[in-house]
C-alpha positions in Angstrom: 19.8 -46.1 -38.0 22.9 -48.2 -36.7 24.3 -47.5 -32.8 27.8 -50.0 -32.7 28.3 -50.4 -29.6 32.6 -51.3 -28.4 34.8 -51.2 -25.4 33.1 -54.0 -23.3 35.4 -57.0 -21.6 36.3 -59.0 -18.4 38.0 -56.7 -15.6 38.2 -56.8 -12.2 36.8 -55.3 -9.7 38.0 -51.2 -9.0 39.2 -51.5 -12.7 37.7 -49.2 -15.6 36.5 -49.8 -19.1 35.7 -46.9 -21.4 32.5 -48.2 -24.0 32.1 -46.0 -26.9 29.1 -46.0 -28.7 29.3 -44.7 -33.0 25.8 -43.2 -34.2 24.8 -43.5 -38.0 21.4 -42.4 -40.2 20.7 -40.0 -37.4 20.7 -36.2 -37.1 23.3 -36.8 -34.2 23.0 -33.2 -32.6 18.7 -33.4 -32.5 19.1 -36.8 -30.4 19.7 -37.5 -26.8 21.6 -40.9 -26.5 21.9 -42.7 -23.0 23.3 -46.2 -21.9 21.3 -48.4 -20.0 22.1 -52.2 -19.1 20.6 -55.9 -18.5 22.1 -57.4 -15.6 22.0 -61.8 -15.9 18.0 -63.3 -15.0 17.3 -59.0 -14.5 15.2 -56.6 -16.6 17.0 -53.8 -18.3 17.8 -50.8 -16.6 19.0 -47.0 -17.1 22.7 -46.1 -16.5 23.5 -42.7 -17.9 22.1 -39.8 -20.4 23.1 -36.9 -21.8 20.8 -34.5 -23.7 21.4 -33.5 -27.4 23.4 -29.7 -26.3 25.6 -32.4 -23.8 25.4 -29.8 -21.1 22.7 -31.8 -19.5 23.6 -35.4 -18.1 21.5 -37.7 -15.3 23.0 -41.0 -13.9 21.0 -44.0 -11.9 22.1 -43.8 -8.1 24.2 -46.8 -8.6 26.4 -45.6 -10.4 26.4 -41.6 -10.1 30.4 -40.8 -9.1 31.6 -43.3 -10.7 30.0 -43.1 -14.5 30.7 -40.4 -16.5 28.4 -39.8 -19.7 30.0 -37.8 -23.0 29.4 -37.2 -26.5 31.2 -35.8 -29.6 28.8 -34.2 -31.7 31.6 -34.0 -34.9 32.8 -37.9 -34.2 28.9 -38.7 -33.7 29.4 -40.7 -30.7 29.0 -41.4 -27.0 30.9 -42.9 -24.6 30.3 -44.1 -21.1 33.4 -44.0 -18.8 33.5 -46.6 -16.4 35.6 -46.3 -13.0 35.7 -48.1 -10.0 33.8 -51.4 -11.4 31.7 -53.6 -9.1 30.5 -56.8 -9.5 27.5 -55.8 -10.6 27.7 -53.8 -12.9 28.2 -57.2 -14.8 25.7 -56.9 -17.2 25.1 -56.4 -21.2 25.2 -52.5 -21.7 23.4 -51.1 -24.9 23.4 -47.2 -26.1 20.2 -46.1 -27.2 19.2 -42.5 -28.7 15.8 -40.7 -28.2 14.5 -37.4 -29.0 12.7 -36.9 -26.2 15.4 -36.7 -22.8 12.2 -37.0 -19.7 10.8 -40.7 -22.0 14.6 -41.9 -21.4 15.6 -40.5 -17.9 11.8 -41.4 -16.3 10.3 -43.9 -18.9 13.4 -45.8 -19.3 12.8 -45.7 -23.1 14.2 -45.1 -26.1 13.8 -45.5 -30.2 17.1 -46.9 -31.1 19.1 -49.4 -30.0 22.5 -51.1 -30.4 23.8 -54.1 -30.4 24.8 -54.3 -26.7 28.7 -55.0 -25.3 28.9 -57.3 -22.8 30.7 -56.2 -19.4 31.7 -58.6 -16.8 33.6 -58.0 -13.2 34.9 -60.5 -11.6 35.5 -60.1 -8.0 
């Protein structure tokens, strides 16, 4: 299983970045994927999810209006859609797939992860 995480950079702040996430050696429509992050010297945390069907999506409170979560079930990928960036949302952001939606949303955990895509915001 292989989740490539791209898209990540240096911006500043109220800019937007668009990471895309490709999914292989999965069944990509049996999987709910999600993003979560690592801010610097902090524990990882969840960002955004989307359930397998994509009609069903949940966001931290730190970011909810201002993330948006997709997928493309024929490209086999997700993306996370970044507006209005903040300095801290500086962190290293990794997309992660799960079958089970309530172990990501309320366990924060997954069973695949990428690489990660580093995302900085400079004030």
């Amino acid at each position: 299983v292989q989740l490539q995480a791209s898209g990540g950079g240096l911006v500043q702040a109220g800019d937007s970045l668009r990471l895309s996430c490709a999914v292989s050696g999965l069944t990509f429509n049996k999987y709910n994927l999600a993003w979560f992050r690592q801010p610097p010297g902090q524990e990882r945390e969840f960002v955004a999810a989307v359930r397998w069907s994509g009609t069903i999506t949940d966001y931290s409170d730190s970011v909810k209006g201002r993330f948006t979560i997709s997928r493309d079930n024929g490209k086999k990928r997700v993306v996370l859609q970044m507006n209005n960036l903040r300095p801290e949302d500086t962190a290293i952001y990794y997309c992660t797939a799960a079958e089970n939606y309530l172990r990501i949303v309320r366990a924060g955990e997954s069973e695949f992860w990428g690489q990660g895509t580093q995302v900085t915001v400079s004030s």
